[in-house]
MARTORMAR-9737 format. One record per residue (C-alpha): x, y, z; residue in three letters. Coordinates in steps of 0.001 Angstrom, whole numbers, plus 500000, padded with zeros to 6 digits. Example, Ala and Ser with C-alpha at 12.3 -4.5 7.8 and 13.67 -1.06 7.14 Angstrom:
<recs>
512300495500507800ALA
513670498940507140SER
</recs>
This chain:
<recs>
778601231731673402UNK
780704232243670104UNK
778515231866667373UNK
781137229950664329UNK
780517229700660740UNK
782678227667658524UNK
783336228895655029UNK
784556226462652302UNK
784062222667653764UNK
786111220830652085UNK
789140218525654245UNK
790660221476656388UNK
786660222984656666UNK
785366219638657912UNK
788225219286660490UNK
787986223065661661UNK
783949222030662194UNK
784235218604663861UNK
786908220951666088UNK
784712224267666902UNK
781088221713667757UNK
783159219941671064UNK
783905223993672190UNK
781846224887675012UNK
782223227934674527UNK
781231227915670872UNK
778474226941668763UNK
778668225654665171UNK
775555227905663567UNK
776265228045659517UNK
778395226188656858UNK
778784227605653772UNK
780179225689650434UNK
779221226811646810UNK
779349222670646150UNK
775613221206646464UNK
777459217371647139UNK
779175219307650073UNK
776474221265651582UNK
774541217625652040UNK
777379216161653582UNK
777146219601656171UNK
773837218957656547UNK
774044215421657451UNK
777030215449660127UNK
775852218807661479UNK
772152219015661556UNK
771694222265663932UNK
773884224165661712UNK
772373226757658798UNK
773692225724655498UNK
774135228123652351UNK
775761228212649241UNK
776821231407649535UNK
777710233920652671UNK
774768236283651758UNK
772370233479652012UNK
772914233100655946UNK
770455234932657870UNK
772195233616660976UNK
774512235644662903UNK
778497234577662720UNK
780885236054665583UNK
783815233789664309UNK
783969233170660532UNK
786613230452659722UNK
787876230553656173UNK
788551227161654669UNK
788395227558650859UNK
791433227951648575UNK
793822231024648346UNK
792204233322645655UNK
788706233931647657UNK
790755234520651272UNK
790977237977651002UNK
787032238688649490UNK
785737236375652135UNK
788003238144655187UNK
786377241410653802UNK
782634240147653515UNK
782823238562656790UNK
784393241835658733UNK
781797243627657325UNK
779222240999658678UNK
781101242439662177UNK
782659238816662350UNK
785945238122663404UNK
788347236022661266UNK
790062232793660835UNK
791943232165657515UNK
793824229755656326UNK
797092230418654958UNK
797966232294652672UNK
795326234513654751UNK
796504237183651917UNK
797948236881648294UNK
798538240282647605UNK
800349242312650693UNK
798739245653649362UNK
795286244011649801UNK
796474242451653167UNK
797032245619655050UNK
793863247337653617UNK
791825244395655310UNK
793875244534658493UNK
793055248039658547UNK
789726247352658040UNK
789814244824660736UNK
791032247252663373UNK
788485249980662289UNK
785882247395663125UNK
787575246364666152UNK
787344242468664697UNK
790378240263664386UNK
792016238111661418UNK
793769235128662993UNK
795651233854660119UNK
795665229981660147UNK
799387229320660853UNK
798987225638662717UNK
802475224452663134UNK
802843226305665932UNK
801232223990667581UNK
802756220960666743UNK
804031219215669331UNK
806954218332667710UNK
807975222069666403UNK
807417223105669839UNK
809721220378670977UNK
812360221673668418UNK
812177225634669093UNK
812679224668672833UNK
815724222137671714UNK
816726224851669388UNK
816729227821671598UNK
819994229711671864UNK
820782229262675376UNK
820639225492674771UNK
822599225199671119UNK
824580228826671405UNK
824048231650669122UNK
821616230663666098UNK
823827230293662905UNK
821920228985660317UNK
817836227554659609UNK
817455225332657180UNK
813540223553656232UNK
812912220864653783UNK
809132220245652489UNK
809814217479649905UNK
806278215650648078UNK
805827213212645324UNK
803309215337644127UNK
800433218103644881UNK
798075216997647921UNK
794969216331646238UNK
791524218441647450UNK
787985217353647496UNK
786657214814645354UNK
783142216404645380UNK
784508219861644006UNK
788178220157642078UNK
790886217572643470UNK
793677219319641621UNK
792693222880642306UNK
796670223038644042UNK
797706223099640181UNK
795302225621639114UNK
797116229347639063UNK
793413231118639001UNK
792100229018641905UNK
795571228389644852UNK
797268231843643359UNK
800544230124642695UNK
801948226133643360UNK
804035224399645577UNK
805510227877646896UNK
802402228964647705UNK
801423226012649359UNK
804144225399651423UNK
805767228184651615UNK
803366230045653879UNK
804586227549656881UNK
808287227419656596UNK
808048231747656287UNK
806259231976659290UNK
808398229347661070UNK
811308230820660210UNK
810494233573662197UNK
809130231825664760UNK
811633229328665628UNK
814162231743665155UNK
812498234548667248UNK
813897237352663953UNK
812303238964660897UNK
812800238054657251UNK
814629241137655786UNK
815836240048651878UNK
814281237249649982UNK
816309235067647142UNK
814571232284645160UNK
814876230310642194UNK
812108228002640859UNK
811706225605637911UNK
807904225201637013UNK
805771222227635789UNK
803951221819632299UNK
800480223154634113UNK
802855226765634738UNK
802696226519638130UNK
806112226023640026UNK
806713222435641357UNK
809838223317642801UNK
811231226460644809UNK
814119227262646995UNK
814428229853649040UNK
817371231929651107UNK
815858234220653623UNK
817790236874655341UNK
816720236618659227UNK
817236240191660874UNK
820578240347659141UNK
822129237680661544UNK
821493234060659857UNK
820453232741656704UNK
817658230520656559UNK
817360227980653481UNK
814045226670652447UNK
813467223581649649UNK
809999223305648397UNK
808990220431645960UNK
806622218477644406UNK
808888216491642716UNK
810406214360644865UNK
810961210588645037UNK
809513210621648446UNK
807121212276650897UNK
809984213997653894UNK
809925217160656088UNK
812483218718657842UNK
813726221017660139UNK
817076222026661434UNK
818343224851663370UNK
822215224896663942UNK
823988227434666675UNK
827485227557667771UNK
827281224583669849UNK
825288221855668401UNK
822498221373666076UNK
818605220107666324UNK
816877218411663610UNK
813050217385663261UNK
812964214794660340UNK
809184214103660424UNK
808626212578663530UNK
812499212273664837UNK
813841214783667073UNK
817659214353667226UNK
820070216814669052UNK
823631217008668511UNK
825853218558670973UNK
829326218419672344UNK
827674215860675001UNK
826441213211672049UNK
824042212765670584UNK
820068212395671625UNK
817176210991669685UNK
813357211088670391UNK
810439209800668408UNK
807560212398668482UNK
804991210676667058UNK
801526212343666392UNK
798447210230665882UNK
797955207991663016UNK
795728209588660210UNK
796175213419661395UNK
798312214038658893UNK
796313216457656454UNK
794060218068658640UNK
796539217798661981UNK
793623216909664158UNK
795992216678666947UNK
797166220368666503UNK
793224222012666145UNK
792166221765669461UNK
795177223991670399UNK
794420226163667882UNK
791088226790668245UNK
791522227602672100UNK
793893230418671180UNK
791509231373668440UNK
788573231658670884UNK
790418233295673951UNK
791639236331671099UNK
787942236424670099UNK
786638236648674071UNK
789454238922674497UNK
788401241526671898UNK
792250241631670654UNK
792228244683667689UNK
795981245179667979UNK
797703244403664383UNK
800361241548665929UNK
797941238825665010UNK
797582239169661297UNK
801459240898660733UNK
802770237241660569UNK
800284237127657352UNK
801380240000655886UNK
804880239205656262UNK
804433235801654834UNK
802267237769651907UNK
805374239877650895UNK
807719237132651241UNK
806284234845648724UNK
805234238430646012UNK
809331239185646621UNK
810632235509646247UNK
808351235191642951UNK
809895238725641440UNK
813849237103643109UNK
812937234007640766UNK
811819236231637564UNK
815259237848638246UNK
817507234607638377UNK
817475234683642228UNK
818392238088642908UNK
817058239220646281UNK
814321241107647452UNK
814098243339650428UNK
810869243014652287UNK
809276246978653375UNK
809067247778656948UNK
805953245409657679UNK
805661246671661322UNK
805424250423659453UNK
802580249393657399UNK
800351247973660365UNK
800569252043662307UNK
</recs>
């Protein structure tokens, strides 16, 4: 039995918990939230569990911390809870600073503990439906990525603590490029099966000085270019995803799958379940299997958390691209820095 502790229960730490307590083969034992309103709301939907304010206060043991707060604790929580001996779930950005991320993955290996950074989509149903559309041997040789995250506004957090912590520099480490853009990096590498090389990005910011809008131009492995637009600012709430190769191109706009090819054209509605939206309570249970089976398996190897540190140095090299009117960054040799 995997012994799980959630850490920060706000919207995504309440999902991850109502996930983890159906597991047979884990137990929910602790909750910990620094929010008084929050830790009664633990206590009352998960009685058996040990609730603290603070990680220190558990006397419980954790096998499997899950990290739900905002960006800027990530990377002191990871630390406190691989010295606990715990392995790790994060949520993305598992690491602001890339320098910081490889210390802790180091850290992680010398204590034989993994950090399973919390990159979801690839379990969505319907990206999974679109790499397999998208796959080369299907549309010919990939050509060109292109991913559009577009938002009225910020997503707002919990009521009980800070709903606009998203706009906050000190608390999410950055705005809509640091919300976002954790997904689209490490999709880009997924669904493209390449590595970002050279980052280019231009941003215009909002009157709180965080940026509200951000695109991106990724160099994949020196073969395509992938495009990313990031906004808060848009008249409308629309995601999508298209990959184009030589012979026909796949899009995912939200919930429609359409393929175009030299046959015609196809069109499938993927729809997930109404209200799993935020928290993608259709993806967790997916999640949390793989999650489990690395923590049964006793994985140490690096592979797991590189996809972190790549999307770490991505976003540090596409916010010095935008201080330098888009000029682009080259990412170091990520794979180097995990020996």
């Amino acid at each position: 039995m995997i012994n799980v502790g959630v850490i920060g229960y706000g919207r995504a730490g309440e999902a991850h918990a109502r996930c983890y307590d159906t597991k047979p083969q884990a137990q929910l034992v602790a909750i910990v939230d620094p929010t008084p309103s929050r830790r009664d709301a633990a206590r009352a939907r998960f009685p058996h569990a040990a609730v603290a304010a603070t990680l220190d206060d558990l006397d419980v043991n954790i096998d499997l911390a899950l990290i739900c707060t905002p960006p800027n604790s990530h990377e002191a929580y990871t630390e406190q809870a691989l010295m606990r001996d715990a392995h790790v779930f994060c949520e993305k950005p598992t690491f602001l600073d890339p320098g910081n991320g490889a210390k802790l993955i180091a850290l992680a290996r010398q204590r034989r503990r993994i950090i399973y950074p919390g990159h979801n989509y690839v379990h969505s149903p319907l990206l999974q439906r679109l790499r397999e559309l998208g796959a080369p041997e299907r549309i010919g040789a990939l050509q060109r990525l292109t991913m559009t995250v577009e938002r009225p506004t910020s997503a707002n957090g919990s009521s009980d603590w800070n709903p606009s912590w998203r706009r906050n520099p000190a608390v999410s480490g950055g705005g809509v490029l640091v919300d976002h853009g954790p997904h689209c990096i490490y999709l880009a590498e997924w669904l493209t099966g390449m590595h970002v090389q050279l980052v280019g990005c231009t941003m215009t910011y909002s009157t709180r000085g965080v940026e509200d809008h951000a695109e991106l131009r990724l160099d994949m492995s020196g073969k395509i270019k992938a495009h990313i637009l990031l906004s808060w600012r848009a008249p409308h709430r629309r995601t999508t995803y298209s990959l184009t190769g030589a012979r026909g191109t796949v899009t995912l706009n939200d919930d429609i799958l359409v393929e175009d090819s030299p046959a015609g054209r196809h069109t499938w509605r993927l729809a997930e379940t109404p209200g799993s939206r935020h928290a993608h309570d259709d993806w967790l249970p997916a999640l949390a299997d793989d999650v489990l089976r690395q923590v049964i398996s006793a994985a140490t190897g690096a592979e797991l958390a590189r996809s972190a540190l790549v999307v770490a140095q991505t976003i540090t090299a596409a916010y010095a691209s935008a201080a330098q009117d888009g000029v682009p960054y080259r990412l170091p040799g990520t794979l180097n820095e995990l020996q």
